[in-house]
Backbone as JSON, one array per atom type, in Angstrom:
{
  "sequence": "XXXXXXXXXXXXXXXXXXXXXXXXXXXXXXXXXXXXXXXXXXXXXXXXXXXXXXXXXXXXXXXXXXXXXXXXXXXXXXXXXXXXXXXXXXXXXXXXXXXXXXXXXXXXXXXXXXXXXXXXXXXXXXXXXXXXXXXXXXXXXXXXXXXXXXXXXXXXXXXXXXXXXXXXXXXXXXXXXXXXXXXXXXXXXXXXXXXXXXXXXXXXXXXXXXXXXXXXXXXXXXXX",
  "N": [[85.8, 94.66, 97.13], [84.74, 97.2, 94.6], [85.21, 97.88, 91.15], [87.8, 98.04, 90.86], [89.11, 99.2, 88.45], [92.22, 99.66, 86.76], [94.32, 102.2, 85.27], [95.4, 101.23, 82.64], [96.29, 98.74, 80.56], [98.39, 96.0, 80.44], [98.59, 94.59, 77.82], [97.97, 96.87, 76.28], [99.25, 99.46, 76.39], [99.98, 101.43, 74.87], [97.76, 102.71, 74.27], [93.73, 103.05, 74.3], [91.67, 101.46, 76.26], [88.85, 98.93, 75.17], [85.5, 99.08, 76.58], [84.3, 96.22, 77.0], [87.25, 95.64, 77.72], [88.23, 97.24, 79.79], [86.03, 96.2, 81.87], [86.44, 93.41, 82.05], [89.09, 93.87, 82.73], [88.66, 95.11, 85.3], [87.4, 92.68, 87.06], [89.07, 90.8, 87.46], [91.04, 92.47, 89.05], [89.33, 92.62, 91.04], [88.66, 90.16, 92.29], [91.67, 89.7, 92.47], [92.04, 90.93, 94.24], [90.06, 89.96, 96.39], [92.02, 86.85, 96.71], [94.49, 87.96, 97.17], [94.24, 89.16, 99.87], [93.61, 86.69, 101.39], [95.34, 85.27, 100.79], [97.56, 85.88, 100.58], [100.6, 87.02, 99.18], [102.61, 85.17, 98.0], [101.09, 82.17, 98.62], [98.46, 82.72, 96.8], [97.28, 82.27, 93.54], [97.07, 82.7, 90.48], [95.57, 80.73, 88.64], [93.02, 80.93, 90.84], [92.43, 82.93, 90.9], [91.51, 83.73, 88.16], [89.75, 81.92, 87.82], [88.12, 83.12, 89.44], [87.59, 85.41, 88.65], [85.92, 84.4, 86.53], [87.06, 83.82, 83.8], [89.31, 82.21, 81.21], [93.11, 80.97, 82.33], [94.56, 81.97, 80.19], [93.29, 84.12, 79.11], [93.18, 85.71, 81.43], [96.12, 86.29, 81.66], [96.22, 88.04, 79.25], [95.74, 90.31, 80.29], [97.07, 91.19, 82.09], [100.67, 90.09, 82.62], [101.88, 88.39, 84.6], [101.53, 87.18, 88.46], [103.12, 88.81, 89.88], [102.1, 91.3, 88.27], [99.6, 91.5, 88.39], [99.23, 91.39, 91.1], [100.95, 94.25, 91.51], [99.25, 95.96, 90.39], [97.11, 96.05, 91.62], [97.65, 96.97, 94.03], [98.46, 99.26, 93.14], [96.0, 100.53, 92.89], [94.49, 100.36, 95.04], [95.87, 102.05, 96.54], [95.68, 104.63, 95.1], [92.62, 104.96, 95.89], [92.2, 104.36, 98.21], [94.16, 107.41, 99.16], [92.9, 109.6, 97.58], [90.44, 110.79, 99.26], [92.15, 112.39, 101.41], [93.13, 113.83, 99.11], [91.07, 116.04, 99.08], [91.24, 117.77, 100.96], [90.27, 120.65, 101.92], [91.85, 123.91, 101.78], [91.04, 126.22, 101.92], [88.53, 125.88, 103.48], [86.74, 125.45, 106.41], [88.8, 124.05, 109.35], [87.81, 122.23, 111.56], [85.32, 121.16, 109.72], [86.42, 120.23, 107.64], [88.48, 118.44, 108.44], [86.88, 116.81, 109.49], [85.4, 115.63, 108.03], [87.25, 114.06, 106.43], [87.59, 112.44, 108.45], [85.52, 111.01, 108.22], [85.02, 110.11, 106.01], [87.26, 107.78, 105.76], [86.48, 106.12, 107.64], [84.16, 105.33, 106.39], [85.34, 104.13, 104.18], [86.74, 102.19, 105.39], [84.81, 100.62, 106.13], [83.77, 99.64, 103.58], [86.2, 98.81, 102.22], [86.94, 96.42, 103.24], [89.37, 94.33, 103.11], [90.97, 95.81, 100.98], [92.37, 97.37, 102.73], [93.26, 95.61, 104.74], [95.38, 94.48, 103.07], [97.08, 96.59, 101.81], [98.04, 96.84, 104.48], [99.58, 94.66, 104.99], [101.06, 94.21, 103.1], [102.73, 96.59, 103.9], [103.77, 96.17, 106.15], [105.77, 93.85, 105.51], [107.35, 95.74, 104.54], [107.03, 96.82, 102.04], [107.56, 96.51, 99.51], [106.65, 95.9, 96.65], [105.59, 98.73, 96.19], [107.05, 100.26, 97.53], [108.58, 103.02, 96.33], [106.32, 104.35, 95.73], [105.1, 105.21, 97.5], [107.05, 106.56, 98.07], [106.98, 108.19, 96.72], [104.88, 109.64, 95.23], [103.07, 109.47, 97.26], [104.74, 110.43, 99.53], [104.89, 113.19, 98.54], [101.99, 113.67, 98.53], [101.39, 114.06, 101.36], [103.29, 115.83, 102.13], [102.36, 117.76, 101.0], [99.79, 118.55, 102.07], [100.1, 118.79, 104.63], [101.22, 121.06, 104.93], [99.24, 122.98, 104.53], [98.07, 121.91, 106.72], [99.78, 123.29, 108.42], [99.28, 126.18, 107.85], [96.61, 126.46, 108.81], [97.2, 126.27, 111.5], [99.22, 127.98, 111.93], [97.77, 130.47, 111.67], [96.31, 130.46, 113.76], [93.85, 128.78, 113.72], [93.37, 126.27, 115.14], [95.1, 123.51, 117.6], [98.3, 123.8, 118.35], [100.18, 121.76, 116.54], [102.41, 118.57, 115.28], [102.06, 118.32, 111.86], [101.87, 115.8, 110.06], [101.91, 113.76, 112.19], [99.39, 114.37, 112.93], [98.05, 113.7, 110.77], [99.1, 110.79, 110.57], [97.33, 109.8, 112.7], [95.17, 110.26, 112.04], [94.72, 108.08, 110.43], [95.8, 105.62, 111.22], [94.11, 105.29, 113.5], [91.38, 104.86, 112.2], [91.67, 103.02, 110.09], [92.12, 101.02, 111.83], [89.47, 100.04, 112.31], [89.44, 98.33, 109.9], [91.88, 97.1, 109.18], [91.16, 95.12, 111.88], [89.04, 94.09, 112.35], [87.54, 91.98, 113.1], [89.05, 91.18, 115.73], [87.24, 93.62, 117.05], [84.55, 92.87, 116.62], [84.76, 90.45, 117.63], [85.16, 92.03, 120.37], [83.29, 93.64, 120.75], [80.62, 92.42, 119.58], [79.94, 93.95, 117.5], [80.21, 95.37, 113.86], [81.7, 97.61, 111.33], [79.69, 97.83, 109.77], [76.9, 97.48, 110.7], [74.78, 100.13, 111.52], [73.96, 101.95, 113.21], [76.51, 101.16, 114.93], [78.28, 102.55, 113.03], [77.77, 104.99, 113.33], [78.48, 105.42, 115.59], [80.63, 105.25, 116.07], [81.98, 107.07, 113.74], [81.33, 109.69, 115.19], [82.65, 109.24, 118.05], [85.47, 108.75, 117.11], [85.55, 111.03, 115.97], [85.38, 113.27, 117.7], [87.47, 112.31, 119.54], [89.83, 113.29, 118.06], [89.32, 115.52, 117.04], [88.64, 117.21, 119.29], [91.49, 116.65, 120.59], [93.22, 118.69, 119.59], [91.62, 120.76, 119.59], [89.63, 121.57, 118.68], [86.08, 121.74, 117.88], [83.87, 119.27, 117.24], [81.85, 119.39, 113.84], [78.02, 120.62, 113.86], [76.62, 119.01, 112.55], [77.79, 116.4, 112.66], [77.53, 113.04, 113.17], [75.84, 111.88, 115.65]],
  "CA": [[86.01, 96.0, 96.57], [84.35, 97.06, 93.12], [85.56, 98.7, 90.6], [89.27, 98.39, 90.77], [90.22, 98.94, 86.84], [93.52, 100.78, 86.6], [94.56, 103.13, 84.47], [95.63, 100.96, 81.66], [96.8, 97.03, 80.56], [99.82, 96.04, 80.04], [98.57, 94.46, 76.69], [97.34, 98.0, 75.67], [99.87, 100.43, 77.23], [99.63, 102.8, 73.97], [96.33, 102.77, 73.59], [92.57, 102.8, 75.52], [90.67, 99.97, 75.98], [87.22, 98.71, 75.14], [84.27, 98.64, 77.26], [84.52, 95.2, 77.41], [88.37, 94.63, 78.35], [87.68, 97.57, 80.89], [85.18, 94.94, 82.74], [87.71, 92.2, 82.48], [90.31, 94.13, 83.4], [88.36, 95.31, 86.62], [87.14, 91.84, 87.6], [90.69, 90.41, 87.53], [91.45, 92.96, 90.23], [88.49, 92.65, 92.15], [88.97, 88.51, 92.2], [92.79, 89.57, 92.71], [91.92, 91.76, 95.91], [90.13, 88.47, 97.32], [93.32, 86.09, 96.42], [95.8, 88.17, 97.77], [94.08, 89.55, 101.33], [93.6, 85.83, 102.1], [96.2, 83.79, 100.82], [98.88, 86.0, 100.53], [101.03, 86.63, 97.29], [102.9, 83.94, 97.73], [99.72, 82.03, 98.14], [97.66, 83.13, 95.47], [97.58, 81.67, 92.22], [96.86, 82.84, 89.33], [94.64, 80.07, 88.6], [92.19, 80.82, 91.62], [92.17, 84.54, 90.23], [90.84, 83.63, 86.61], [88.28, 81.54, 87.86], [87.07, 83.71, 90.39], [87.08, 86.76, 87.5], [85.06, 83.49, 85.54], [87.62, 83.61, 82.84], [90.22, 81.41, 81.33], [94.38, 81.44, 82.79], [94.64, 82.55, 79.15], [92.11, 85.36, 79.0], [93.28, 86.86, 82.09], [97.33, 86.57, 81.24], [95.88, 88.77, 78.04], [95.81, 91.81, 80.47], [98.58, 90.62, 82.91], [101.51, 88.94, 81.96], [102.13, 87.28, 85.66], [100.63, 87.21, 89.52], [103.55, 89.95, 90.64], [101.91, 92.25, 88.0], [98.26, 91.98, 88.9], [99.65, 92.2, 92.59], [101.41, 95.3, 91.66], [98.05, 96.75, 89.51], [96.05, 96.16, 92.62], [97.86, 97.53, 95.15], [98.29, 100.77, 93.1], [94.95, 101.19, 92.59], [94.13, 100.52, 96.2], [96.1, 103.37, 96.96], [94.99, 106.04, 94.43], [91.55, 105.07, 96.34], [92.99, 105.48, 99.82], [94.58, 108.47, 98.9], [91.58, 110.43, 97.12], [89.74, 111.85, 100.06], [93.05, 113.45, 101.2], [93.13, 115.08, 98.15], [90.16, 116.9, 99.08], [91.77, 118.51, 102.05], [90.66, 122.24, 101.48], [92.75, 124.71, 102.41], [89.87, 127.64, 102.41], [87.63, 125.48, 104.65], [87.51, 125.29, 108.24], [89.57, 122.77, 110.03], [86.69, 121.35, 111.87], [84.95, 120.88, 108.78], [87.12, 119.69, 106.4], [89.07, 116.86, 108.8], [85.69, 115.86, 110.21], [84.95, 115.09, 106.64], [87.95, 113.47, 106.17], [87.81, 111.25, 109.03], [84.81, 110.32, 107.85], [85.17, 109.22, 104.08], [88.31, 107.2, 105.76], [85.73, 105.28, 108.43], [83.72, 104.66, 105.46], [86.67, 103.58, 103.51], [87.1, 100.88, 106.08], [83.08, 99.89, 105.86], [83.68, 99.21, 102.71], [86.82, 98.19, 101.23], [88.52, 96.17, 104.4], [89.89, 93.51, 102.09], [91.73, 96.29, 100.26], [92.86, 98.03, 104.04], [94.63, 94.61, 104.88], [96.02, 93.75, 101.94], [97.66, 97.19, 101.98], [98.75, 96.86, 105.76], [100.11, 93.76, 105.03], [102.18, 94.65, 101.99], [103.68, 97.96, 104.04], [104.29, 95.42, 107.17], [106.55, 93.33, 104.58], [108.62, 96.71, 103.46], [106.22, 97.58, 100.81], [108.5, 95.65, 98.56], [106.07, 96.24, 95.4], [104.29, 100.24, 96.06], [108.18, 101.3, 97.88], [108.91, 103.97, 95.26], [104.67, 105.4, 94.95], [105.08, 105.66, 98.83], [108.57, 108.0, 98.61], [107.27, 109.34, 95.86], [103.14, 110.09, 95.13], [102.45, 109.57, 98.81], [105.05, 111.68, 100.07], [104.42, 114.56, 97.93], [100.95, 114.4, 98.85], [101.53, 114.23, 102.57], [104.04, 117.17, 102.2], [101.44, 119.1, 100.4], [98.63, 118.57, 102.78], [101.06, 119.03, 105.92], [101.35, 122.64, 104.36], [97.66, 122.84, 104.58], [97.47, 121.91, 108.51], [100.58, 124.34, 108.96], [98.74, 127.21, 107.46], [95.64, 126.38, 110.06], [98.07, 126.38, 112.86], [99.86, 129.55, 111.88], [96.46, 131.39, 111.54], [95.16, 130.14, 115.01], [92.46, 128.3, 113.65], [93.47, 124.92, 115.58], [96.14, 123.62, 118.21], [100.0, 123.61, 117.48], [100.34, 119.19, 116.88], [103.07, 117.88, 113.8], [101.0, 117.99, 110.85], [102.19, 114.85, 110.03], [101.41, 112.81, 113.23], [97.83, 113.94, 112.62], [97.49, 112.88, 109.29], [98.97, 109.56, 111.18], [96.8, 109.3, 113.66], [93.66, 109.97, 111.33], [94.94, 106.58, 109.52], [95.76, 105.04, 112.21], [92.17, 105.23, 113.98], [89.86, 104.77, 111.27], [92.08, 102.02, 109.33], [92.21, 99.67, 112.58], [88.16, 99.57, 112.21], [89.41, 97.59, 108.76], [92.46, 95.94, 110.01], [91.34, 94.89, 113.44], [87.65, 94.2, 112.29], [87.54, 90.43, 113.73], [88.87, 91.47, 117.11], [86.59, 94.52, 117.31], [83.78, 92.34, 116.15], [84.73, 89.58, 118.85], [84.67, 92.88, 121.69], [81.65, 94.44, 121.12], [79.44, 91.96, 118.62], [78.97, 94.41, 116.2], [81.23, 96.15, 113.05], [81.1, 98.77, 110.83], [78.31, 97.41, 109.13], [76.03, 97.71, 111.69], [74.17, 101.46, 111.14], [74.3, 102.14, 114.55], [77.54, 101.53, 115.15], [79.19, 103.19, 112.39], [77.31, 106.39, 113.51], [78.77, 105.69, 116.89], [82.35, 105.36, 115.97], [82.1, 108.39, 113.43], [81.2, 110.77, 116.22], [83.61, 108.98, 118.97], [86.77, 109.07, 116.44], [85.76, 112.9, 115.26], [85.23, 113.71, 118.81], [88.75, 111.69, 119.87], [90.84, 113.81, 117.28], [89.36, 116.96, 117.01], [89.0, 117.96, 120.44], [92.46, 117.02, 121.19], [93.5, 119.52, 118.67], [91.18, 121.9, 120.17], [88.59, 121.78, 117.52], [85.03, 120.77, 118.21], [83.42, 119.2, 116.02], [80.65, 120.19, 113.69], [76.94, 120.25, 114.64], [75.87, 117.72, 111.4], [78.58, 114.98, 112.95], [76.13, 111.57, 113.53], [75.96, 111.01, 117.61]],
  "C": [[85.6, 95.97, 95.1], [85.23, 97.95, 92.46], [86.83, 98.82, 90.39], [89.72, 98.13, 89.45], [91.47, 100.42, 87.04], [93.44, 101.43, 85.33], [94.88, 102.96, 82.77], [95.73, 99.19, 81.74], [97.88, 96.84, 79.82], [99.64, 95.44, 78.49], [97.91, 95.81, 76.13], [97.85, 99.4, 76.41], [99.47, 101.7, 76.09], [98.43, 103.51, 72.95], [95.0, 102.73, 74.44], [92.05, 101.76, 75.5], [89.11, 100.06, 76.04], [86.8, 98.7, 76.08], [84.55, 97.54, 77.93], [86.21, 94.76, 78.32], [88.34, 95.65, 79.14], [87.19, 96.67, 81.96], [85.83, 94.13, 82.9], [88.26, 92.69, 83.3], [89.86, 94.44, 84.97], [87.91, 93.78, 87.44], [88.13, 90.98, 88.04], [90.56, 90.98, 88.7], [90.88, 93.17, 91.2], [88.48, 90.81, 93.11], [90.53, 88.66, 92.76], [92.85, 89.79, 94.66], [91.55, 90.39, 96.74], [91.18, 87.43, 98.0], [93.94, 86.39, 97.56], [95.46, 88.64, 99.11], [94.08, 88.07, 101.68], [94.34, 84.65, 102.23], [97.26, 84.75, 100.58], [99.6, 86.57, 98.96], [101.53, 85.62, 97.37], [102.07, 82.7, 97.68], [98.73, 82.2, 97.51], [98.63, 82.46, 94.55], [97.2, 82.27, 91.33], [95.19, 82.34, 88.86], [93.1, 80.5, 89.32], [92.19, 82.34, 91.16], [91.12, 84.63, 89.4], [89.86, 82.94, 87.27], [87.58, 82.37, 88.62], [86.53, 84.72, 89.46], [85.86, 85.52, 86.73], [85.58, 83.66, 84.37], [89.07, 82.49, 82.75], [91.47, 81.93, 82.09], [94.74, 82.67, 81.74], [94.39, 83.81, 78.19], [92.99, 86.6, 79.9], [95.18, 87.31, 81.97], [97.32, 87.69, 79.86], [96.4, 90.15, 78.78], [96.95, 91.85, 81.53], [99.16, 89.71, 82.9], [101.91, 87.82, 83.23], [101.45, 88.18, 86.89], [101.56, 88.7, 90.06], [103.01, 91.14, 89.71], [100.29, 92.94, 88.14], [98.49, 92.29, 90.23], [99.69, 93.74, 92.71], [100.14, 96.17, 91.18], [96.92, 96.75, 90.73], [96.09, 96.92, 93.83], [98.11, 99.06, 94.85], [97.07, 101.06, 93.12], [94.2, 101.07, 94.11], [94.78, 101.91, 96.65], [95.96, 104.43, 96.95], [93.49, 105.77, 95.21], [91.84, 105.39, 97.5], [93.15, 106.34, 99.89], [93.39, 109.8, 98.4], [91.01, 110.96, 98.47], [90.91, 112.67, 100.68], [93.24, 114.52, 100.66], [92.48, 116.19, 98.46], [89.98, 117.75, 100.28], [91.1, 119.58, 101.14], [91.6, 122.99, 102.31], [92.09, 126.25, 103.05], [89.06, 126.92, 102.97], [88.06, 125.58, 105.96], [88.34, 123.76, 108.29], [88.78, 121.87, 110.68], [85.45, 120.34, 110.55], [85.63, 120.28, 107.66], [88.12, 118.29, 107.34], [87.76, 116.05, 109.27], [85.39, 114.84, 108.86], [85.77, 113.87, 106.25], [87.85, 111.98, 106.96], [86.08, 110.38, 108.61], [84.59, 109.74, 106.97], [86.34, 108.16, 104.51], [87.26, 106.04, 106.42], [84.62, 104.73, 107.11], [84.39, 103.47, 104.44], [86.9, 101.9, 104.2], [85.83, 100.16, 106.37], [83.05, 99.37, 104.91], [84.22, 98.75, 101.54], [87.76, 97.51, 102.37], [89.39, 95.28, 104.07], [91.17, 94.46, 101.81], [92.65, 97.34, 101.52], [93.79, 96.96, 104.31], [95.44, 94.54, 104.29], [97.11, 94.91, 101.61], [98.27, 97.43, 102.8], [99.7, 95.95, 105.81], [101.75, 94.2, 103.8], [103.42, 95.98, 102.68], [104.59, 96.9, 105.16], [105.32, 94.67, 106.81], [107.98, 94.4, 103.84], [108.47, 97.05, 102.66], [107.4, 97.49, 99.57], [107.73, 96.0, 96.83], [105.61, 97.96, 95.13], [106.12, 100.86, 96.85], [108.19, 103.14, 97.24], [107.37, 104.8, 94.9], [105.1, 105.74, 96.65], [106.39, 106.82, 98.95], [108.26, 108.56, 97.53], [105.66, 110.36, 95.73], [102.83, 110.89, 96.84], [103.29, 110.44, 99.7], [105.19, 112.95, 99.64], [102.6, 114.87, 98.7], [100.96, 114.7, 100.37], [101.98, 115.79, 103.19], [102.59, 118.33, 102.21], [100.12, 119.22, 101.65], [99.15, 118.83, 104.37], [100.92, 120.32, 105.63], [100.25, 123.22, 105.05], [97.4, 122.74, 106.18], [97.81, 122.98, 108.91], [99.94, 125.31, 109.22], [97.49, 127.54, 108.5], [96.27, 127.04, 111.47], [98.44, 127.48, 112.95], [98.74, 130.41, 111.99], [95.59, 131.46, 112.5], [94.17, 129.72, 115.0], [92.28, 126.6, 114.58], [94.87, 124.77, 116.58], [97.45, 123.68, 117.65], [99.99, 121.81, 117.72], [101.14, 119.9, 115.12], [101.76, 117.62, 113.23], [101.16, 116.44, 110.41], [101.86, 113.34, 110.54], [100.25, 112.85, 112.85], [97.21, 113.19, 111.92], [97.96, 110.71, 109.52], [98.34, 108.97, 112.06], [95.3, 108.97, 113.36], [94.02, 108.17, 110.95], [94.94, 105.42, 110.38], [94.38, 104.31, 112.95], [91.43, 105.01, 113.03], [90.39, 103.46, 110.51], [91.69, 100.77, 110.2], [90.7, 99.14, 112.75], [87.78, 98.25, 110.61], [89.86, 96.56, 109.36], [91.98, 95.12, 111.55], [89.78, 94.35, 113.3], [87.04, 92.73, 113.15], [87.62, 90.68, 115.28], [87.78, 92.82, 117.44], [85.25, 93.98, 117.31], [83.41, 91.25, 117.83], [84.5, 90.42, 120.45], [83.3, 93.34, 121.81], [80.52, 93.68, 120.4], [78.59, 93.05, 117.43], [80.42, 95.07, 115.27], [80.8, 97.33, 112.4], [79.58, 98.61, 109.88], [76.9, 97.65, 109.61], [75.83, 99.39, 111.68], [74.63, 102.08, 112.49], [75.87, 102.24, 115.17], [78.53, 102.33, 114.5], [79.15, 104.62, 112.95], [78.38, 106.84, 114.76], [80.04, 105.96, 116.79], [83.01, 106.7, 115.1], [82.28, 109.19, 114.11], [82.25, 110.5, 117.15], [85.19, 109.43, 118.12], [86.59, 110.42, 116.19], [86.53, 113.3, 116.65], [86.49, 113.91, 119.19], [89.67, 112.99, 118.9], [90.31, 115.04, 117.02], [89.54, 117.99, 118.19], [90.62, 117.93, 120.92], [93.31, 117.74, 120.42], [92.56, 121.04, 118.85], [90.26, 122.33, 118.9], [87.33, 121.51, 118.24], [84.31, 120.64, 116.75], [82.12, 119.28, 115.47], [79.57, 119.57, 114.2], [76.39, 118.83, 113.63], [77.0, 116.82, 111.77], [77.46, 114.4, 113.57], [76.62, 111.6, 115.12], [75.75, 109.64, 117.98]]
}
């Protein structure tokens, strides 16, 4: 996963940072994301962090003071990325059009950050012991708010009566396990999302899967 600089550093909470400790600070958490999908937190070191960023222990303790706080800096910022195409629920679009979309920036999502899909499955599977409190709080505000958003469909007859809720679990559900699950999916059919062809295929099958049974069809520009 690129790009994961957060919002700030704990050595520079009241203030912005350079250019440069920007780039640090994102390579840390791109080196962190590695660490911790494959060894774990309790496995991960520190050590094997900084070198992978290609800086000293010393360098990278500059922008985090210990491993539970780059943990915690990684796994929020995995989430504000998870979370983002949600956002972009409309509420004046169609329903066919605007979840097709969705399920598709999520199947992408899992093409291209599945590192940062485990490493978040794993952490919730545990009791979400570090992100608890963004999940009862960020994440269920936005859920709420975008539940609203299905309601309003539903009430207006633009789509079947289904818990807004479930849906928005079942989108996650389906499109995540093309992250989590990528090994056994890999070992069934010999191919992943990587593969052009197949992504196309699984786009259209998952739209297909979740819109029709919602009594949608889905649009004509979905990949076959």
């Amino acid at each position: 996963m690129t790009g994961l600089s957060g919002q700030g550093s704990e050595a520079h909470k009241n203030g912005g940072l350079s250019r440069i400790q920007e780039r640090n600070r994102s390579l840390i958490l791109d080196a962190a994301l590695g660490e911790f999908s494959k060894k774990g937190f309790s496995g991960a070191t520190v050590e094997r962090i900084a070198a992978e960023a290609g800086m000293s222990k010393s360098n990278l303790l500059y922008y985090f003071s210990s491993k539970e706080a780059i943990y915690k800096a990684t796994l929020a910022h995995i989430l504000e990325v998870w979370l983002a195409p949600l956002k972009t629920l409309d509420p004046s679009g169609a329903p066919s059009q605007e979840l097709s979309a969705y399920i598709r920036q999520k199947i992408e999502m899992s093409a291209e950050f599945p590192e940062a899909s485990r490493l978040f499955a794993n952490e919730v599977m545990q009791g979400a012991p570090q992100i608890l409190p963004i999940l009862e709080g960020e994440l269920k505000r936005l859920v709420t708010e975008k539940s609203a958003v299905i309601e309003d469909w539903i009430t207006a007859g633009k789509m079947q009566r289904v818990e807004p809720v479930h849906l928005i679990f079942t989108i996650w559900a389906t499109t995540q396990h093309y992250a989590d699950f990528s090994i056994q999916i890999k070992a069934l059919t010999g191919k992943d999302l990587s593969d052009p062809e197949f992504f196309r295929e699984t786009v259209a099958s998952v739209t297909a899967l979740i819109l029709n049974g919602i009594g949608l069809t889905p649009p004509q520009d979905t990949p076959a």
